[in-house]
C-alpha positions in Angstrom: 118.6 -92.7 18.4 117.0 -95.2 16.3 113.8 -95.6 13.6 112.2 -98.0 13.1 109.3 -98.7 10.3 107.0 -102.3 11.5 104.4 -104.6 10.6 101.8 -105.6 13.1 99.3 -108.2 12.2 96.7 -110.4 14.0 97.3 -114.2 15.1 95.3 -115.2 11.6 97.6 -113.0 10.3 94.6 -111.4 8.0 95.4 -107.7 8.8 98.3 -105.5 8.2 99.5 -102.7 10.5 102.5 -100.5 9.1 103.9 -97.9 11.7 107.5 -95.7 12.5 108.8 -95.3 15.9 111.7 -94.2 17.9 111.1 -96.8 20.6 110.1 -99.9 18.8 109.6 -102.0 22.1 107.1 -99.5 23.7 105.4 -98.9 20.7 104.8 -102.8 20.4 104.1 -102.8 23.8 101.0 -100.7 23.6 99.7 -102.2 20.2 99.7 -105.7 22.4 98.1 -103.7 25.2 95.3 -102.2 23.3 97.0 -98.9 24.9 95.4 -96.5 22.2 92.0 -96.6 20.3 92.3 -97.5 16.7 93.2 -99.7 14.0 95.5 -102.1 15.5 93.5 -102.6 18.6 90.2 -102.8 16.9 91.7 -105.7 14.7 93.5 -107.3 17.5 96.7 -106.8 15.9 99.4 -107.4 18.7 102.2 -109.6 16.9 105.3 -108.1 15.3 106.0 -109.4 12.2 109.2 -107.2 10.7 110.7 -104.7 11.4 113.7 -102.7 10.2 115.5 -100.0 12.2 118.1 -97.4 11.0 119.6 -93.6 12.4 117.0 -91.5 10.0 113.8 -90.7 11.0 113.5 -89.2 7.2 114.4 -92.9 6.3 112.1 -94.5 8.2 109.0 -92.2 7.2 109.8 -92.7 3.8 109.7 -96.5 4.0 106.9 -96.6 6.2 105.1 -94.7 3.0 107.1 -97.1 0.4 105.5 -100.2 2.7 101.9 -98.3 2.9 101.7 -97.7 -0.8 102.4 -101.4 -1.6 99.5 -103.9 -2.2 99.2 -106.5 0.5 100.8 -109.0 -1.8 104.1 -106.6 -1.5 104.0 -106.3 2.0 103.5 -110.2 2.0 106.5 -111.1 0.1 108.3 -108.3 2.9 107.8 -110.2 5.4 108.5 -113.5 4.5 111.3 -112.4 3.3 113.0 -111.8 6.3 110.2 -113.9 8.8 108.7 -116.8 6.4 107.3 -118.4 9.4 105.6 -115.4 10.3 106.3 -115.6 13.5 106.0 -113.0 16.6 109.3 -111.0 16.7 109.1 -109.3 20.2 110.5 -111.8 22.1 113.4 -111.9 19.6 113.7 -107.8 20.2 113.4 -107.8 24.2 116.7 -110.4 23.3 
């Protein structure tokens, strides 16, 4: 099985979402669905931004706290890092 730690953000790509999931495709899924009250659907945020999958769900926890404990400048420099374009990743993921 696989973890995954993500970043969701809004098309203006204003607000950050950091979450961990076993099934990073459902989980996105619903966040573009507005499937659960909260944070990501009261922002709008529904586009995948990175993401970063590995066998440990202690691993993935502890970057999702590594991430979360960041500023916004960190989490920033993250993602264009590995998406500079900052561009929707799903479609990339679904393959």
């Amino acid at each position: 099985m696989s973890y995954c730690v993500y970043i969701m953000t809004n098309y203006q790509n204003t607000v950050l979402y950091t979450g961990v999931t076993n099934n990073l495709i459902r989980r996105a899924l619903e966040h573009k669905n507005k499937k659960n009250e909260g944070f990501t659907s009261k922002y709008n945020c529904n586009k995948l931004v990175y993401f970063e999958c590995g066998e440990s769900i202690l691993g993935a926890i502890a970057m999702e706290k590594q991430i979360k404990a960041g500023s916004r400048a960190k989490k920033i420099k993250l993602i264009e890092e590995h998406n500079p374009k900052w561009k929707d990743l799903f479609d990339e993921l679904i393959g």
